[in-house]
N, C-alpha and C positions, 0 to 999 in steps of 0.2 A: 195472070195479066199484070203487067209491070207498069207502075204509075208514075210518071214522071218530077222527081222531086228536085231537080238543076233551081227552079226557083226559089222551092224554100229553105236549101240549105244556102244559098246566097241571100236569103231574109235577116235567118238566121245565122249567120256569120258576122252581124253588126255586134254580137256580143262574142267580146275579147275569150272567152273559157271554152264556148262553143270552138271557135274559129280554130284555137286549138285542139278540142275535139276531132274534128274533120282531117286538122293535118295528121296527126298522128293516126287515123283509123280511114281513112282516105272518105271515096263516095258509100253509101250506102243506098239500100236497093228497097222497096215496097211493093212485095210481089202480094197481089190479091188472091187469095187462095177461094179457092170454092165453097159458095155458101149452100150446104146442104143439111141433111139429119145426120150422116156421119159424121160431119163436121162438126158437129155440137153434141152428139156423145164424146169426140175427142177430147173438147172442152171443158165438158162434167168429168172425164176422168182424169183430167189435168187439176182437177180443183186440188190445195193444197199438198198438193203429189210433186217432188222434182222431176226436171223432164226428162232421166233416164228412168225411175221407175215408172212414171204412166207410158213411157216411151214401150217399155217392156210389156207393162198389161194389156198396153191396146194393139200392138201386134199377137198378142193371143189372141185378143179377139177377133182381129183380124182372120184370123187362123180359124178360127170356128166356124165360118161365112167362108171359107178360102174358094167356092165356090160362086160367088158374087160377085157383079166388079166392086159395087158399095156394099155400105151394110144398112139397109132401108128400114123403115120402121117396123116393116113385117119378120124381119131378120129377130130382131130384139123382143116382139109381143110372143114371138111362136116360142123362144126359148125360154127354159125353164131357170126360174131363179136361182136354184143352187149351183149350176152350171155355170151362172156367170159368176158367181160366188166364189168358185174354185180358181179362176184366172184372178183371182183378188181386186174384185171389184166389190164395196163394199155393200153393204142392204139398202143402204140410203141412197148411193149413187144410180144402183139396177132400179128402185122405185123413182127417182128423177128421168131417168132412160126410157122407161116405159110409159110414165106419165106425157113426155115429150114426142114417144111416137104416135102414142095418140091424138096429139093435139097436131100434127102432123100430117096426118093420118085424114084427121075432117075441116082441115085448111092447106090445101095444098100448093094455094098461092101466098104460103105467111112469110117465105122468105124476099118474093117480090113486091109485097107489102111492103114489109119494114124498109127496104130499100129507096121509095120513094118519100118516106120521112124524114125532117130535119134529125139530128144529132141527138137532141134530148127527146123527143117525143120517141123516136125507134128505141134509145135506151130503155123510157117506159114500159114499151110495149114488150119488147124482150123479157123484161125483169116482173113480168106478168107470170113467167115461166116458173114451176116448180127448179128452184136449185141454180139459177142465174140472178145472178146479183149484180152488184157496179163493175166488180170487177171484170167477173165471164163478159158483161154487155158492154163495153168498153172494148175488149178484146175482139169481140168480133167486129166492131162498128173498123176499129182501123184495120185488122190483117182480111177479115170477110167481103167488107165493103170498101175498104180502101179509103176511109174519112182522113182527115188530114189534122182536123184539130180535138185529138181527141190521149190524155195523158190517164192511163187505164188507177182510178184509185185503189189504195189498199196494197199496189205492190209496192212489196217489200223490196223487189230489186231495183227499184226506180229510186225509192226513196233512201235508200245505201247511198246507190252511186249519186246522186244530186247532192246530197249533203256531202259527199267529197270531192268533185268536181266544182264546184260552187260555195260552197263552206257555210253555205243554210240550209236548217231542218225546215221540212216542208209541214204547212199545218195543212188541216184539214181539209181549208177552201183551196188549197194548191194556188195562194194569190201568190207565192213567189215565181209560177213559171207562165205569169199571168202574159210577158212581155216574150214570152214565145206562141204568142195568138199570132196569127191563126193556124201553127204548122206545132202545134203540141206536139203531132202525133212522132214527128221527123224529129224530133227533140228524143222521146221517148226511145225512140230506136237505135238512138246515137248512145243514149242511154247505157240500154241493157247491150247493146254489142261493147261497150267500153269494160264492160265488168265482167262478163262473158271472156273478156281477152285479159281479164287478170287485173285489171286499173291500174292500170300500167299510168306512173307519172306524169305531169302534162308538160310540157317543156314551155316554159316561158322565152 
């Protein structure tokens, strides 16, 4: 599902860095992907992994299920640990995997839950989760759910490219991209497609 952002990059086009942003990298897109339990094994196997090697491990695991259309909770409790071990998925991520289908498993409405809560209360309740933290729950709230003002902490590719784009290190409280409320997220994306494409100069 594709979300309509013509608004908020025209919010945010009041700031001069941005506006060049846009020019150079034109419209960008917020397509909402599926909020499921595979989708959140993707996510724990993305943890601290670049996105070609998890990109490689989880189509093995793909490949293990090749008989599925997803890979359900019952997919991951039936299989045995060393097997996921060998697709190089580590010890700690298979017991987050597993811990998750369980909890899955005996709340089958937790993704239509979360969905009905504000911004900070669904991050809580997410990061309730063995092996989800700011980051993973940030990450699902804008590409899952499609939130709009949500700037994922802790990446390291956000806080690259802003501090080159913009020429300030971002603290903690993230007060510097405080005047991209309420379309953090649209910021974010413009972001990681900026440095993804090389950081390429901005032309004044």
């Amino acid at each position: 599902m594709f979300v309509d952002i013509s608004d908020a990059i025209k919010f945010l086009e009041k700031n001069s860095k941005f506006k060049l942003l846009v020019e150079q990298l034109g419209p960008v897109s917020l397509n909402v992907r599926r909020l499921n339990y595979e989708s959140l094994i993707k996510i724990i196997i993305n943890q601290q992994l670049s996105n070609k090697v998890a990109n490689v491990i989880f189509s093995r695991l793909k490949k293990m299920f090749s008989s599925s259309k997803i890979i359900s909770p019952d997919c991951i409790l039936k299989t045995n640990v060393e097997d996921l071990r060998k697709i190089g998925i580590s010890y700690t991520k298979i017991n987050f995997m597993k811990n998750l289908a369980i909890k899955v498993k005996n709340n089958t409405k937790i993704f239509y839950y979360w969905k009905k809560l504000n911004d900070q209360d669904a991050k809580n309740e997410i990061q309730k989760l063995n092996g989800f933290g700011p980051w993973s729950s940030n990450i699902i709230l804008l590409f899952y759910m499609g939130r709009l003002d949500i700037f994922p902490e802790g990446d390291s590719t956000l806080k690259k490219g802003y501090q080159k784009i913009f020429n300030k290190k971002l603290d903690k409280d993230f007060s510097q991209v405080k005047w991209a409320k309420p379309y953090r997220s649209i910021l974010a994306i413009y972001i990681w497609k900026w440095v993804d494409n090389g950081m390429i100069a901005l032309k004044n």
